[in-house]
C-alpha positions in Angstrom: -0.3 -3.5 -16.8 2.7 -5.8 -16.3 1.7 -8.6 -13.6 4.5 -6.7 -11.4 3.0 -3.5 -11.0 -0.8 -5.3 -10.8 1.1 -6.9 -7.3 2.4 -3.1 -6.5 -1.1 -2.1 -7.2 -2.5 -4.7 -5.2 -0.3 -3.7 -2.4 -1.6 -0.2 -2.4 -5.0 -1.2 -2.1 -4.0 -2.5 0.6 -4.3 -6.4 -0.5 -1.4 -9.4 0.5 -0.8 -10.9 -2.8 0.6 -14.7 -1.5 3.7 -15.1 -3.5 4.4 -18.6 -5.1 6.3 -20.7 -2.9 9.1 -21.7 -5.5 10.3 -20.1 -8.8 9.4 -21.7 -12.1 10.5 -19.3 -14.9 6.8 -18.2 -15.2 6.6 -14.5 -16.9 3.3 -13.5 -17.8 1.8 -9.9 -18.2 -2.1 -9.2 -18.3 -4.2 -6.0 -18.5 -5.9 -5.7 -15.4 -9.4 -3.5 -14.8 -10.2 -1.8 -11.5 -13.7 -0.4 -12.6 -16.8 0.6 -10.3 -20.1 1.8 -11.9 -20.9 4.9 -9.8 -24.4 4.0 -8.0 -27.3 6.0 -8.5 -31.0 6.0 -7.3 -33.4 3.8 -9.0 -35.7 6.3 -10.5 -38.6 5.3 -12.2 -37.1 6.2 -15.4 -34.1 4.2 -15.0 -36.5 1.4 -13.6 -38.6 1.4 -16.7 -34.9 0.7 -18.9 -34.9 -3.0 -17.3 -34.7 -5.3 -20.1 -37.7 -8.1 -18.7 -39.0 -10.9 -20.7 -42.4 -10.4 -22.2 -45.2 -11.0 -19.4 -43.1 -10.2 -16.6 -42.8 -7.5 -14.7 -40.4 -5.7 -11.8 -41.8 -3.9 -9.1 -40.5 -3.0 -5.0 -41.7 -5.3 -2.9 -39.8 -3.4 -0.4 -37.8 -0.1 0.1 -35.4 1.9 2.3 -33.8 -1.6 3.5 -30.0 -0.7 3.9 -27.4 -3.4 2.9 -30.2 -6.2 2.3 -28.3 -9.6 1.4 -29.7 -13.2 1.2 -33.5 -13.7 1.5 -35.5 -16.8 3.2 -39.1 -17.2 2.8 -40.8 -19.2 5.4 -44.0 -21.8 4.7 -46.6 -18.8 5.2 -44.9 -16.2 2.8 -43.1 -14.4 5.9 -40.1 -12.9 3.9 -36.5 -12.9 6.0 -33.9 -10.9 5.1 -30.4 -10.4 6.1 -28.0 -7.7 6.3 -24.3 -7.7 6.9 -23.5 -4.2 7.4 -26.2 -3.6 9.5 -25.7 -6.9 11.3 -29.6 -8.2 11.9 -32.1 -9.9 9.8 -35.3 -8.1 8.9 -38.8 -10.0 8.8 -41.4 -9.0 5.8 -45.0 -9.6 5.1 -47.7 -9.1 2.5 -50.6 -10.2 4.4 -52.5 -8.4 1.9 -51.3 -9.8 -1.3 -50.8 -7.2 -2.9 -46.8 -8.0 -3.5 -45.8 -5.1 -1.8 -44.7 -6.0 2.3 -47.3 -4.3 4.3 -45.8 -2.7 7.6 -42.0 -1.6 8.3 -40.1 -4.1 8.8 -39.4 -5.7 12.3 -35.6 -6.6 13.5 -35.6 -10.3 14.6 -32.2 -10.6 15.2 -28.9 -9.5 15.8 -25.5 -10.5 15.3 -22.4 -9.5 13.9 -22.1 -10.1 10.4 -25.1 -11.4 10.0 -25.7 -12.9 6.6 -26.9 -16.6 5.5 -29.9 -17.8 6.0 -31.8 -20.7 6.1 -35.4 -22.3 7.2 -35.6 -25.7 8.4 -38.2 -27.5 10.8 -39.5 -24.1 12.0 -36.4 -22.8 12.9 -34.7 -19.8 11.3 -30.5 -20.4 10.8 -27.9 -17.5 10.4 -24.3 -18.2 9.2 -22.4 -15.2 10.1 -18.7 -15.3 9.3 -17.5 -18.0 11.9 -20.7 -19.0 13.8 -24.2 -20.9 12.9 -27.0 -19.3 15.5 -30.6 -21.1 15.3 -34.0 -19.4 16.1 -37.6 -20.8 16.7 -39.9 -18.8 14.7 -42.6 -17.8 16.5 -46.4 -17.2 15.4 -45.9 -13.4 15.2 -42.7 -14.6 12.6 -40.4 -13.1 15.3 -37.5 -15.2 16.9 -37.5 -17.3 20.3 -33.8 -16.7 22.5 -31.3 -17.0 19.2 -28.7 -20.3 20.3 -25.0 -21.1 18.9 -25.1 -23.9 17.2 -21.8 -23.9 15.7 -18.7 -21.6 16.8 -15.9 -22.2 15.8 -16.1 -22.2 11.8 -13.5 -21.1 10.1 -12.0 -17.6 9.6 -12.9 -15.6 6.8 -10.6 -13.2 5.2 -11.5 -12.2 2.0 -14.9 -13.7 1.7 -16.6 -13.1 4.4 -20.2 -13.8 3.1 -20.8 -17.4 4.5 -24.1 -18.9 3.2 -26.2 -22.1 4.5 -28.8 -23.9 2.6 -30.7 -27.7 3.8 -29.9 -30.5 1.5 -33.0 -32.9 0.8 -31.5 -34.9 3.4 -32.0 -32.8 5.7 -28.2 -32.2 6.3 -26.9 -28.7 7.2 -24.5 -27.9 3.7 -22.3 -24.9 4.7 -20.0 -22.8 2.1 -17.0 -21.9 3.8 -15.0 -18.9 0.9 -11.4 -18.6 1.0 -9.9 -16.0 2.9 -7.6 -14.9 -0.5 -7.8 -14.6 -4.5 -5.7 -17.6 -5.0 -3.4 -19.0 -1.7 -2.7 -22.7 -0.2 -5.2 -22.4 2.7 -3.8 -23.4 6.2 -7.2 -24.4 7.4 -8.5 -26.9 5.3 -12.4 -26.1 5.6 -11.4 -23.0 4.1 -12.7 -22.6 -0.1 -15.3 -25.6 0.8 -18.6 -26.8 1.4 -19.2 -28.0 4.3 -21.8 -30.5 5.6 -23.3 -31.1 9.0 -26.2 -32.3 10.7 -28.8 -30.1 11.7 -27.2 -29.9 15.4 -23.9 -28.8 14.0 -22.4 -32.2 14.6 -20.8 -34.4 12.4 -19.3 -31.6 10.6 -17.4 -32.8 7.3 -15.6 -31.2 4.3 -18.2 -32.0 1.3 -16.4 -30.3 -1.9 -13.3 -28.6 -2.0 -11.4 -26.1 -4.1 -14.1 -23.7 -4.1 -12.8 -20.1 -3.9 -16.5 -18.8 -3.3 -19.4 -20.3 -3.9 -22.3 -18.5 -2.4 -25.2 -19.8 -5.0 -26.0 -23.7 -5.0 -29.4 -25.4 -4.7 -30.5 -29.2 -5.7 -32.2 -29.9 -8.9 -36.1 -30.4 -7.8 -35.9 -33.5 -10.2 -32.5 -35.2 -10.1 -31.6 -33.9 -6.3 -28.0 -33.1 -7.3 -26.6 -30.1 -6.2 -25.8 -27.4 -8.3 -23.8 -24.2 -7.2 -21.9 -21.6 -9.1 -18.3 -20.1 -7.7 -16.7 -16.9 -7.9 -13.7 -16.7 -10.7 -10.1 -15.7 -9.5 -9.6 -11.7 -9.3 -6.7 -10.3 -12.0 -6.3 -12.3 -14.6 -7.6 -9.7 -17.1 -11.3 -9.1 -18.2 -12.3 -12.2 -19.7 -10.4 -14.4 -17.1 -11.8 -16.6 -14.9 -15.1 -17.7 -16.4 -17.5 -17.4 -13.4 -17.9 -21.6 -12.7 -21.2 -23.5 -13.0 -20.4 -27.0 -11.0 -22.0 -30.4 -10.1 -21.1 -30.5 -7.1 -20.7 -34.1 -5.3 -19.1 -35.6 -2.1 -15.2 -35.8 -2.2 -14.5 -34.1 -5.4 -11.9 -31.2 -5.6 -12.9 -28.2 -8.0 -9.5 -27.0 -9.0 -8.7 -23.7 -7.0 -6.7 -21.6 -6.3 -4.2 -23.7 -9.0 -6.4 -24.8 -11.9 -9.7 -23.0 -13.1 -12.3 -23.3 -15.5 -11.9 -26.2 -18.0 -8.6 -26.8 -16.9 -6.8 -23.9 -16.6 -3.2 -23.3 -15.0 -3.1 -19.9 -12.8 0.6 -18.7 -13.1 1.2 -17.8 -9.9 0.5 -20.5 -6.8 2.2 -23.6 -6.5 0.3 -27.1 -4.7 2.2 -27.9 -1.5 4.4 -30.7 -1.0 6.1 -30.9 -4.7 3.0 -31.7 -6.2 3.0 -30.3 -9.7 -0.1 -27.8 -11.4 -0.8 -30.8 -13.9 -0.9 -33.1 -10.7 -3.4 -30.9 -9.3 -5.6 -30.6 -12.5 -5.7 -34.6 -13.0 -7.5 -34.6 -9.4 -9.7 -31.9 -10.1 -13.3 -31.5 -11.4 -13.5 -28.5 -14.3 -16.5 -26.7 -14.4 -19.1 -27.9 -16.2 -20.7 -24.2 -17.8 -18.7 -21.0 -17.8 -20.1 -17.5 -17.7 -19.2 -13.7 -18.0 -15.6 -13.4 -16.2 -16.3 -11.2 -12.6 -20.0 -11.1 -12.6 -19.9 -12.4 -9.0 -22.9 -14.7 -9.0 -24.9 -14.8 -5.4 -27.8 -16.7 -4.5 -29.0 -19.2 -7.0 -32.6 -21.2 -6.4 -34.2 -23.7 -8.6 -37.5 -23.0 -10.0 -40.2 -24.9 -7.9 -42.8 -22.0 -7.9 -46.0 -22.2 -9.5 -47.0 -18.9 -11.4 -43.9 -19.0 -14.1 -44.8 -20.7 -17.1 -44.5 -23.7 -17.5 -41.0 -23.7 -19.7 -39.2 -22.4 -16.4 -40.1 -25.6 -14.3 -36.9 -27.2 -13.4 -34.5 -24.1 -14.6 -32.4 -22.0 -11.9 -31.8 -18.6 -11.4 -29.5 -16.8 -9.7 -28.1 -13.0 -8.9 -25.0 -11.7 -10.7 -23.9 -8.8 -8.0 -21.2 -7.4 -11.1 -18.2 -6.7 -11.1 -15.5 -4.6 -10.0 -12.4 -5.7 -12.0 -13.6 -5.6 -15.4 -14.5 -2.7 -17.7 -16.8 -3.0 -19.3 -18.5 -3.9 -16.4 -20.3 -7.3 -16.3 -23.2 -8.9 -13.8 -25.9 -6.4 -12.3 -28.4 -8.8 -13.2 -30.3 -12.1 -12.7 -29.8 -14.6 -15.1 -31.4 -18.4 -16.1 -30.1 -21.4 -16.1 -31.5 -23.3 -18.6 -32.1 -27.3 -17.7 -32.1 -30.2 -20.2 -33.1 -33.6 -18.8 -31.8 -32.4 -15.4 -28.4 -31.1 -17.1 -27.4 -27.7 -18.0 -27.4 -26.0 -21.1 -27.1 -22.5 -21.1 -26.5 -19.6 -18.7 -28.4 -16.8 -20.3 -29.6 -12.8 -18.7 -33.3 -13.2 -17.6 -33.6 -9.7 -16.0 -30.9 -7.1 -17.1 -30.6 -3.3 -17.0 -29.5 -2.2 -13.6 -26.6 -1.3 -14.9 -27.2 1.9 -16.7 -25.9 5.2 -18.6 -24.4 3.0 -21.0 -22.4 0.8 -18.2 -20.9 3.8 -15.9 -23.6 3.9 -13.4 -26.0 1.0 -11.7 -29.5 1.3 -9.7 -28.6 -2.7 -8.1 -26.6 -4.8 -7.3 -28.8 -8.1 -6.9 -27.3 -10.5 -4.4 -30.6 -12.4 -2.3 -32.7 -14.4 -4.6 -35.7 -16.4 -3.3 -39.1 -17.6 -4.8 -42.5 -16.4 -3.0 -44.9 -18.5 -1.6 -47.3 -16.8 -4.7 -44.2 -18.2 -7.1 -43.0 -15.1 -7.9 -39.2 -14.0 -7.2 -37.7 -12.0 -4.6 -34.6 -10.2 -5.4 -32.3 -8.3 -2.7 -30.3 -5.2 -4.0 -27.6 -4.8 -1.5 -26.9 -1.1 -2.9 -29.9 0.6 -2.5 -32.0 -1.0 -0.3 -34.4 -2.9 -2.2 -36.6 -6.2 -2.6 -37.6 -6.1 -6.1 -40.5 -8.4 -6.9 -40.6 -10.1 -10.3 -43.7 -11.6 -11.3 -45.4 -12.9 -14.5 -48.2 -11.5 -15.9 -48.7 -12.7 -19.0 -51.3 -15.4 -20.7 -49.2 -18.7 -21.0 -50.1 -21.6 -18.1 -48.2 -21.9 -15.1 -45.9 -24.4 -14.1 -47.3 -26.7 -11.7 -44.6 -26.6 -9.6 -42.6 -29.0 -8.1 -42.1 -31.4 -4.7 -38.9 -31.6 -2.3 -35.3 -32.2 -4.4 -35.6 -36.0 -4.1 -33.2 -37.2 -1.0 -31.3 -40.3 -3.1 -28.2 -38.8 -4.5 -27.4 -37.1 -1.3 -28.0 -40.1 0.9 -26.0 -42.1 -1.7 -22.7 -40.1 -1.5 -23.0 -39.6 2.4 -23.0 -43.7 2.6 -20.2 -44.3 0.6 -17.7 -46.4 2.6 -20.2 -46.4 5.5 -21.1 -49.8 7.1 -17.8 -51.6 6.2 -15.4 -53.8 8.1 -12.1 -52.5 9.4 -9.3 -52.0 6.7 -7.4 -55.3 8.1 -10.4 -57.0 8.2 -11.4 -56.6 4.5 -9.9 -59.1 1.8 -8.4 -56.5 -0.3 -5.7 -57.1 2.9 -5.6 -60.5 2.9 -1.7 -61.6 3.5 0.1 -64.0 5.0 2.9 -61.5 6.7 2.3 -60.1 10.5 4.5 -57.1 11.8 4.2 -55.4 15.0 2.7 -51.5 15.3 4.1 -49.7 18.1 4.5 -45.6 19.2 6.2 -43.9 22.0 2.9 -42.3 23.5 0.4 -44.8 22.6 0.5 -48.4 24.3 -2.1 -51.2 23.1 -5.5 -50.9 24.6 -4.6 -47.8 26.6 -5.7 -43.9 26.7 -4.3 -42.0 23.7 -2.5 -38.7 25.5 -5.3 -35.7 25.1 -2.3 -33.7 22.7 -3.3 -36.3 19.4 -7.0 -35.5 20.2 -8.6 -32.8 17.9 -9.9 -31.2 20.7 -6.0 -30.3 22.0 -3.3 -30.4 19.6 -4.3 -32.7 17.2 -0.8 -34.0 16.3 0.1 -37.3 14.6 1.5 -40.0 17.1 5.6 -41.4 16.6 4.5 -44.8 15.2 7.2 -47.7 14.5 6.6 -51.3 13.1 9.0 -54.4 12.5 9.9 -54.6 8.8 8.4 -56.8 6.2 11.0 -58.6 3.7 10.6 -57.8 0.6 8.5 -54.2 1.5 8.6 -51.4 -1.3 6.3 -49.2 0.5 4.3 -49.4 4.0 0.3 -48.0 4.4 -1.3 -46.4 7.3 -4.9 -46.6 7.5 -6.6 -45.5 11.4 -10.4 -46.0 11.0 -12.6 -45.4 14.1 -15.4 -48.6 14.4 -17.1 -46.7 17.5 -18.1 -43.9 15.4 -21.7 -42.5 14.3 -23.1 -41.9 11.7 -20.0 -42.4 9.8 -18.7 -46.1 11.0 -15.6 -46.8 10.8 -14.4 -43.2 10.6 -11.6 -42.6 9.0 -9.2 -40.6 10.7 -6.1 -41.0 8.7 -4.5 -42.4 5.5 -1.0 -42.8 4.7 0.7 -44.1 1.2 4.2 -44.5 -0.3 5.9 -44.5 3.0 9.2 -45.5 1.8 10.0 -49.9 2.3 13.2 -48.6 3.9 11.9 -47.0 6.9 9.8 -48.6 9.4 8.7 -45.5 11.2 7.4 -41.4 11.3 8.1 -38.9 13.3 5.6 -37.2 15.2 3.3 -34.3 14.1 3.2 -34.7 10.6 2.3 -32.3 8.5 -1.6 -32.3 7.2 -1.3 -31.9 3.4 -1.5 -34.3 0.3 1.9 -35.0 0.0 4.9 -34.6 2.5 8.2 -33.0 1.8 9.3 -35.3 4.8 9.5 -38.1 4.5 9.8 -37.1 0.7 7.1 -38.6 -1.4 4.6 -40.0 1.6 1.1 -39.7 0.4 -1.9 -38.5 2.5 -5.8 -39.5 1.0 -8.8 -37.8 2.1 -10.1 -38.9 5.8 -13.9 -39.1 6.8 -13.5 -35.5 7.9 -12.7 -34.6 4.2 -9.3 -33.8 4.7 -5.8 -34.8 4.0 -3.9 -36.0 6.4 -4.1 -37.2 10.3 -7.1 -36.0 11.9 -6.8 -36.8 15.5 -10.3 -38.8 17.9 -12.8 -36.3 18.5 -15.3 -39.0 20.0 -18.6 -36.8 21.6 -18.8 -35.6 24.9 -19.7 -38.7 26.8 -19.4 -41.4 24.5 -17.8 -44.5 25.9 -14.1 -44.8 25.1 -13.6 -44.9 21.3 -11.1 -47.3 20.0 -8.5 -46.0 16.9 -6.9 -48.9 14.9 -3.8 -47.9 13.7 -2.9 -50.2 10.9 0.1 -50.9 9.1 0.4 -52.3 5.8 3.4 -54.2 3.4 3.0 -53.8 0.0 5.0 -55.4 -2.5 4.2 -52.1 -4.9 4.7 -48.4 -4.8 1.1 -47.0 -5.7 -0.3 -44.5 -8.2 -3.0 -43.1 -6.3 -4.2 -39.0 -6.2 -4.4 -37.5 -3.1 -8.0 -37.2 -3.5 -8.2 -40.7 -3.4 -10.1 -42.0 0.0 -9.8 -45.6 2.2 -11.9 -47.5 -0.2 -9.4 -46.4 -3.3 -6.6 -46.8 -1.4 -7.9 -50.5 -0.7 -8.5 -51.1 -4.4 -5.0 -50.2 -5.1 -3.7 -52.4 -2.7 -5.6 -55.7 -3.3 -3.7 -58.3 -4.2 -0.4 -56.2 -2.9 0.0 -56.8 0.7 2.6 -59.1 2.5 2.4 -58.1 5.3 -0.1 -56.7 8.3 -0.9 -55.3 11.7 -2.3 -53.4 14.5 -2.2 -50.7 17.3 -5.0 -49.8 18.9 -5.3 -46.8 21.4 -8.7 -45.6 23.1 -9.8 -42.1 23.4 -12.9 -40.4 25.4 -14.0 -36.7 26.1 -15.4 -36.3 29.3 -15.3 -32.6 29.4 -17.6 -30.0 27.1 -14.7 -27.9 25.3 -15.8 -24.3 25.4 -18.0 -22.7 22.3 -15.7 -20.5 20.5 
């Protein structure tokens, strides 16, 4: 159908297409699929169709389990599950071993839209779609008094399904979906991984320009995480390659205005004048692309020890299938194949729950998770099943592997960490002085609550003397009080023109502003663009927020993806001139949990 009527279609499905904010003669048409394989009940004839590699073999490891999502396996086999229409997570053993769970399963918890999970330090975590709620697990693998840990995450939309997994460094990383097919988000954690300390503190934007990625895990031997995103929805059967990325600290992945290797999507349009080729020059393409709307879910490294031993350091991970394709594609688990920690191929490992020739399906797999025994624990969200796969077969066992090693992690999170103030660093050296002032903020005083992040969180009016010779002034407002990130950075500013010698209040928080036209905005400490206001703990001494001014001599060529440290490399050897206001903030009051 013509891209016209798929919107009118769209519209009676009842979905908001987000219309392009300005015309650009694009005029595209694509055939579009709405197809859904009818489900039927996994008989043991339709069972016995599963294409399985030689030696291995499928069996219920549980039944009659509702809308079972993402699994967690805890140190002593316990087997959690979660369950989004149901709202609760279910507990599972085999105390037996006979790889079937012995006893009904017991409720543990309940909460609205209950669906990531996560073990860490004996405690059980569940991401529902705005909130992180922690558990102690008890002997009896029940829950102590369930606590909110985080509240105020941000909304979800279309993808709901929020996910949590712990990084080798023991850091909370949290993916946020977008709440649309393609759309400029207006919360910026929004299409993101997220990444926090256990606590929920010190909550930071790791990756962006992730529509959905629900599958990631860290290579056992590298450490580098790994995770696999949903494609964009309409764009015809083949279109968009579901993405394999390496995902790493700061980078930008491309959606919702670039996909795949580089692919323009015809309809969205950056904000602030920033062009589709722009967007693509700051973004990371995928690394491996595979079957367009398979709808990967949870994704785990190999670290067991009964697979042999040609599986050790491969991934695997659900394909739930798909809905806008015909013929239909996913309803399977497939492998990741590793080379010398890099990947080469994405391949089916277990196929066949799609059946009667593609127009019906016994599963849609969506929880993946590996057995203390090293076997693998699949969730089918459709019928209500934990499907077991084990290997059988005559060839040695892997040896399995230690703990994703903690370096690469640690590396990227202390990037920029331990440094000196901006004006105190010689990529500012100048001889020049000017004079920072604002209308709210006076020098060594209280910053007014409203350009706090925990009220308004709006950019001060700043003003500075002018700098002869000027062709463009820099803001950079680091925090030197902060922890664990010192200084934080709380806001950078380019390419303000060397005719003005002030900005407005309340500036907009986006990569480039329409006013004034051409200003630049890098990515803070929080991971995003633009001015992100003191948001010091609850009972910290008074912060204190340098807001400094630079002269440069040069207008600079720097992405928005660009943070303080490649902002300073640009600038080296380009300032005349220099200065300083610094404000204090402090948060005496505990803001209410959302």
């Amino acid at each position: 159908m013509k891209f016209s009527t798929a919107l009118a279609t769209l519209a009676i499905l009842g979905v908001t297409p987000v219309f392009a904010q300005q015309g650009d003669g694009t005029d595209l048409s694509y055939s579009v699929s709405i197809f859904k394989p009818n489900k039927v009940l996994p008989t043991s004839d339709k069972l016995a169709q599963l294409k399985i590699p030689e030696g291995f073999s499928v069996k219920p490891f549980a039944a009659g389990l509702g809308n079972s999502r993402i699994i967690a396996v805890a140190d002593d086999g316990t087997v959690y599950v979660s369950r989004r229409e149901e709202g609760d997570v279910l507990m599972l053993r085999d105390e037996d071993g006979d790889g079937r769970a012995d006893k009904a399963p017991v409720t543990v918890a309940n909460r609205p839209q209950t669906h990531g999970l996560a073990i860490h330090d004996g405690k059980l975590y569940i991401a529902t779609a705005k909130e992180i709620f922690v558990g102690e697990i008890q002997e009896d693998g029940t829950l102590g008094e369930l606590e909110l840990l985080v509240g105020d995450l941000p909304d979800a939309g279309q993808h709901p399904n929020r996910v949590l997994e712990f990084g080798p460094d023991g850091m909370i990383y949290y993916s946020a979906g977008s709440t649309c097919n393609a759309c400029n988000e207006t919360n910026a954690e929004n299409a993101t991984i997220l990444r926090m300390a256990p606590d929920g503190k010190s909550r930071t934007i790791f990756a962006s320009g992730l529509r959905n990625t629900i599958g990631y895990d860290w290579n056992p031997t590298t450490g580098e995480l790994w995770g696999l995103d949903h494609g964009i929805d309409f764009l015809g059967d083949e279109v968009q390659p579901e993405e394999l990325n390496l995902l790493e600290q700061g980078k930008q992945y491309g959606w919702p205005h670039v996909f795949g290797e580089g692919d323009l999507y015809p309809q969205s349009n950056p904000p602030g004048g920033i062009t589709k080729e722009q967007w693509r020059e700051q973004s990371t393409p995928m690394v491996i692309g595979y079957t367009a709307h398979a709808a990967p879910m949870q994704m785990k490294f190999y670290d067991g020890a009964s697979f042999p031993a040609e599986y050790q350091g491969d991934a695997f991970a659900t394909m739930r299938g798909s809905w806008n394709r015909n013929p239909a594609s996913g309803y399977e688990i497939v492998r990741i194949d590793f080379e010398d920690g890099k990947p080469a191929s994405i391949e089916p490992f277990i196929s066949g729950f799609l059946t009667d020739d593609g127009t019906t399906h016994i599963a849609r797999p969506v929880g993946l998770a590996i057995a203390k025994d090293g076997s693998l624990l699949m969730a089918d969200d459709a019928n209500g099943v934990i499907y077991r796969i084990a290997y059988e077969g005559n060839e040695a066992a892997a040896e399995g592997t230690d703990t994703p090693p903690a370096e690469v992690m640690e590396e990227q999170a202390s990037r920029g960490v331990g440094v000196p103030l901006a004006l105190q660093r010689d990529e500012t050296a100048a001889e020049g002085v000017l004079d920072v002032m604002s209308g709210t903020i006076e020098a060594d005083a209280a910053i007014p609550e409203k350009h706090s992040d925990y009220a308004d969180g709006v950019s001060p009016a700043l003003s500075w003397t002018a700098v002869d010779g000027a062709a463009s002034y820099a803001i950079i407002m680091e925090d030197p009080d902060a922890k664990p990130i010192t200084p934080f950075v709380h806001w950078l500013a380019w390419n303000i023109p060397g005719s003005l010698t002030q900005l407005p209040e309340g500036l907009q928080e986006q990569p480039r502003l329409m006013e004034p036209e051409g200003v630049m905005q890098g990515r803070n400490s929080a991971g995003t663009n633009g001015y992100f206001g003191p948001k010091p703990p609850v009972g910290d001494p008074p912060h204190h927020y340098h807001f400094q001014v630079l002269a440069l001599d040069k207008v600079l060529e720097l992405p928005a993806t660009a943070d303080r440290d490649a902002l300073l490399d640009a600038i080296e050897g380009h300032v005349i001139g220099k200065g300083e206001l610094v404000g204090t903030y402090q948060q005496t009051i505990e803001p209410p949990k959302q």
